[in-house]
N, C-alpha and C positions, 0 to 999 in steps of 0.2 A: 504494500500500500504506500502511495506515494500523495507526498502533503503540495496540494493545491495550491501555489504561494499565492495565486492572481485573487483567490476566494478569501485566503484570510488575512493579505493586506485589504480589502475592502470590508469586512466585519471589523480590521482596528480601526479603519476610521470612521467608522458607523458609530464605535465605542466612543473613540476621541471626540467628536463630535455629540453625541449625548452628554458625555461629562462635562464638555466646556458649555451645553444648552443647558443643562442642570447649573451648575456653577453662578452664571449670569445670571437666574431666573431668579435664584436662593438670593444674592445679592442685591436685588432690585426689590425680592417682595419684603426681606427684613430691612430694606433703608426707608418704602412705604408704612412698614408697621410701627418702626421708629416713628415717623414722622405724625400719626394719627396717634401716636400714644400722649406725644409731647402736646398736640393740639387739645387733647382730653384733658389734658392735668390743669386741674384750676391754680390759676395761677395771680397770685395776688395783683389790685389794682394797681397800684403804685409801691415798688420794689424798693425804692430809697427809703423808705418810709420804714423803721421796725419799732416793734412796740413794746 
């Protein structure tokens, strides 16, 4: 039995390509979840101000 190189250079970059579309996707929805979290947090009227 003899290994197909041309089939499983194309399955690595099938791989490579998912990892770097995973990668990005993770990136992008945790800097969104950041950003809605910070929007939520009540945050004092005037910040100079302590009491």
């Amino acid at each position: 039995m003899e290994i197909n190189w041309k089939i499983l250079a194309l399955v690595a970059i099938v791989i490579v390509a998912l990892f770097y579309f995973i990668l990005t996707r993770n990136k992008k929805d945790r800097k969104e979840l950041e950003e809605e979290l910070n929007e939520d947090y009540p945050h004092p009227k005037d910040e100079g101000e302590k009491v």
